[in-house]
Backbone bond lengths (Angstrom), bond angles and torsions (degrees), N, CA, C in turn:
res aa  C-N    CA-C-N  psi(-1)  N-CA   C-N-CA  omega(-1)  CA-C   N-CA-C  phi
1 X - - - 1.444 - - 1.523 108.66 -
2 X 1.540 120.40 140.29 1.241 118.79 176.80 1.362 113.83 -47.79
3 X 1.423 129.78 151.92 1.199 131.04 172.51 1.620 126.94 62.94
4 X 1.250 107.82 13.14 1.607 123.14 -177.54 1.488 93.03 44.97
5 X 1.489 128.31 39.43 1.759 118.54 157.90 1.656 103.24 -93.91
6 X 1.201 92.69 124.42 2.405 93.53 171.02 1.436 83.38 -117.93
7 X 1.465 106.06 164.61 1.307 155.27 151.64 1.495 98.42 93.12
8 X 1.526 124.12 9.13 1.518 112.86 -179.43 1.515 108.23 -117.45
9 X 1.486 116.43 68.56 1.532 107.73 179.28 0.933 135.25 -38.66
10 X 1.306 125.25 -29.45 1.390 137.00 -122.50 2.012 87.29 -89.25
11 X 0.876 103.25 -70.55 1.346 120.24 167.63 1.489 130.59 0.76
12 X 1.658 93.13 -60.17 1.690 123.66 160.21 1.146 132.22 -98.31
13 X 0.873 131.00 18.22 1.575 126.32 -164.61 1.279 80.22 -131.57
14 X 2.011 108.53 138.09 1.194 119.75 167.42 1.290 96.45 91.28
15 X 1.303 148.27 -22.81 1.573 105.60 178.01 1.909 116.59 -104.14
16 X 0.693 116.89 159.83 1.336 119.65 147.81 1.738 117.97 -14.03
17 X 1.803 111.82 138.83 1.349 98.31 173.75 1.673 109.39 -104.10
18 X 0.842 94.62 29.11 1.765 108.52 166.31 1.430 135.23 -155.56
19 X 0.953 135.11 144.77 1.719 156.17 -165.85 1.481 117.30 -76.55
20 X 1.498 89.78 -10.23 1.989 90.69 174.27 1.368 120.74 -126.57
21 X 1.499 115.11 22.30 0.922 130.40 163.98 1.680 142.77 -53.23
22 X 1.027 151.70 27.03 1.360 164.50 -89.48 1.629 111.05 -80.15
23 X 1.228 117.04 114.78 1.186 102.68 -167.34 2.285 86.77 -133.38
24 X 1.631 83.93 165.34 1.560 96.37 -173.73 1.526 113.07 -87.78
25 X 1.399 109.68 -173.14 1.420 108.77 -177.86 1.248 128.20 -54.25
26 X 1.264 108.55 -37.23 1.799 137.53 -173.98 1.357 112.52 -78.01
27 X 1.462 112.74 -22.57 1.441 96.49 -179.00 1.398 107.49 -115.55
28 X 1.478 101.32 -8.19 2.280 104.42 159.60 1.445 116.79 -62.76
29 X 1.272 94.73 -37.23 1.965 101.30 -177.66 1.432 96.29 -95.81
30 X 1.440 150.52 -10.92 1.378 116.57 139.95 1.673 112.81 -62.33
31 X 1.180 133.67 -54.13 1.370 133.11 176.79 1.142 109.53 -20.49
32 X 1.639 109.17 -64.50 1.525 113.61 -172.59 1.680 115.70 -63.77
33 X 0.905 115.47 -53.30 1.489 144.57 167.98 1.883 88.57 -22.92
34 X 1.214 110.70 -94.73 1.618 127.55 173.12 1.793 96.85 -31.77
35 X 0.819 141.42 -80.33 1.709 160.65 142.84 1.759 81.36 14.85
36 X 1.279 125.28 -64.09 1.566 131.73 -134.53 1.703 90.67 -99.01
37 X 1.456 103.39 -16.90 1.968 103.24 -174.18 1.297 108.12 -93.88
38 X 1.383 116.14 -31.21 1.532 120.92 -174.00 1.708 90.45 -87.18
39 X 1.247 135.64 -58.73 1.596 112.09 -170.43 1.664 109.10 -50.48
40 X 1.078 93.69 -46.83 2.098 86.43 -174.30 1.373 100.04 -62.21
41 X 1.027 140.91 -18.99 1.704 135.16 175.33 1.588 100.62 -53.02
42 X 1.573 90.05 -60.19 1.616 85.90 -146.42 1.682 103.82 -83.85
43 X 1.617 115.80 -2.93 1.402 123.28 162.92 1.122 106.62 -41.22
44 X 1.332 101.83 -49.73 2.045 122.34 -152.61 1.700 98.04 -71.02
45 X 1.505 107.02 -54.14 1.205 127.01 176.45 1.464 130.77 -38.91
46 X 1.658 106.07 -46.21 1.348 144.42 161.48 1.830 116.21 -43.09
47 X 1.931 96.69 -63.38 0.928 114.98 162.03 1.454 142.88 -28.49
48 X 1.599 85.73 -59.50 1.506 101.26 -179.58 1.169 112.58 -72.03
49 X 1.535 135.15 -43.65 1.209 131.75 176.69 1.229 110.03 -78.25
50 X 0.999 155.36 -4.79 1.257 148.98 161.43 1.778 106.83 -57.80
51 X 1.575 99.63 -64.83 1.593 104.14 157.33 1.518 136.10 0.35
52 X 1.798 73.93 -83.80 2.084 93.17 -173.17 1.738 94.72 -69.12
53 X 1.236 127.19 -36.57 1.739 110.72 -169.64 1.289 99.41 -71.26
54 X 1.250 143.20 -16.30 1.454 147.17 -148.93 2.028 105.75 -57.15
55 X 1.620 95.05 -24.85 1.722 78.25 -175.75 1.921 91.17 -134.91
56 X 1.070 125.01 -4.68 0.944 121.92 168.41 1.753 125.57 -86.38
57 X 1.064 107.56 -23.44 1.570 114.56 -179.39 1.473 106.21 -169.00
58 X 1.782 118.74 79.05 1.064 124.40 173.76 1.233 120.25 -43.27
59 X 1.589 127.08 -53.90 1.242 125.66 -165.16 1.486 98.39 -66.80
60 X 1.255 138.26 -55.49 1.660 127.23 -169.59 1.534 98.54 -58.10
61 X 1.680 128.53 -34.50 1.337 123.22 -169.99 2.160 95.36 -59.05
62 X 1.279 109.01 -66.66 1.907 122.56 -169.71 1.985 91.98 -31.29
63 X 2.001 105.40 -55.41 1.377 100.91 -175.82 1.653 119.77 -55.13
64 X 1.393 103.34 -45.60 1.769 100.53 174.35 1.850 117.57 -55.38
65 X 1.083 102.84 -30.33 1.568 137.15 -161.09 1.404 84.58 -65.57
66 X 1.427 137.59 -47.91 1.469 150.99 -151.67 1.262 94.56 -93.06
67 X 1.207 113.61 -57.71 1.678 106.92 -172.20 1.420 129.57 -78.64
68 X 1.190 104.66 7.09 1.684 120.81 -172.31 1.838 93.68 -97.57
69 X 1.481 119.28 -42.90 1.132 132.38 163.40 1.582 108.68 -36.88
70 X 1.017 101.55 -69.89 1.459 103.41 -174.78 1.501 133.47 -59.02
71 X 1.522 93.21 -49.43 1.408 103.48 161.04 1.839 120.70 -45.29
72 X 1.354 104.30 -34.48 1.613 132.92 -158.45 1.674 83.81 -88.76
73 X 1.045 138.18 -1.58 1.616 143.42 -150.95 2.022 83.52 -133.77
74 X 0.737 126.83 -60.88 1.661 131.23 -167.31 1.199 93.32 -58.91
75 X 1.543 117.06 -56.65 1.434 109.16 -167.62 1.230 116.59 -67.56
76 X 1.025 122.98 -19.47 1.388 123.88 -159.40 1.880 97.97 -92.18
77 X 1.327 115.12 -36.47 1.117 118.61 160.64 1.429 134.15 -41.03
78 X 2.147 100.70 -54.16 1.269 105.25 177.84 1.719 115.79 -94.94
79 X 1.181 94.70 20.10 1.671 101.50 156.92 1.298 111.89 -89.03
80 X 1.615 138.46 -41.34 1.162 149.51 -145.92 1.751 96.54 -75.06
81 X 1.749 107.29 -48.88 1.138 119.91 173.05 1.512 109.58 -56.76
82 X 1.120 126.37 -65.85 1.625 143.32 -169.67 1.759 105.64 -46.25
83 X 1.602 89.87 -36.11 1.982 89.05 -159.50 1.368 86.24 -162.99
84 X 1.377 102.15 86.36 1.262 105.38 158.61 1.789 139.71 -42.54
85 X 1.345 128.51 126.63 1.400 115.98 -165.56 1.895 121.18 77.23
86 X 1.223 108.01 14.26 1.492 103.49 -153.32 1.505 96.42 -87.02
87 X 2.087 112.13 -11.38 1.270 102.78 172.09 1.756 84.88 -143.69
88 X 2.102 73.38 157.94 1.819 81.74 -168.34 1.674 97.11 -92.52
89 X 1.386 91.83 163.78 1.737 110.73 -162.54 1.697 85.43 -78.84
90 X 1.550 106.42 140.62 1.320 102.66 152.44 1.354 126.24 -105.98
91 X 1.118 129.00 137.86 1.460 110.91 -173.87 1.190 106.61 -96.38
């Protein structure tokens, strides 16, 4: 698997194995679209384990805690693209 990451398909599956491939409007905003289903997965995913470590192993819980952020950061990104305005800016 690219990047020695396993158990997170979502990521890889479905695109192209190259970067110069030319594709149209319809099938970038499915890309993204797919792009926008797999980050909220693994938000959710993130989530949950952050949860269950919460009293058993704080420090791995703070690390899940980080990556749910981020994930929670992608999406929010590939919403901005998807639907413009759909969240308000905070300053």
């Amino acid at each position: 698997m690219p990047g020695g990451h396993s158990g997170h398909l979502c990521a890889w599956s479905g695109y192209a194995d190259v970067m110069t491939d030319v594709v149209d409007s319809d099938e970038l905003l499915r890309r993204i679209q797919r792009a926008r289903t797999c980050a909220a997965k693994e938000e959710q995913n993130w989530r949950t384990r952050s949860d269950e470590l919460r009293r058993e192993d704080p420090e791995e819980a703070r690390d899940a805690a980080v990556r749910t952020l981020a994930f929670e950061s992608v999406v929010r990104v590939l919403d901005e693209i998807l639907t413009p305005g759909k969240h308000t800016v905070q300053g």
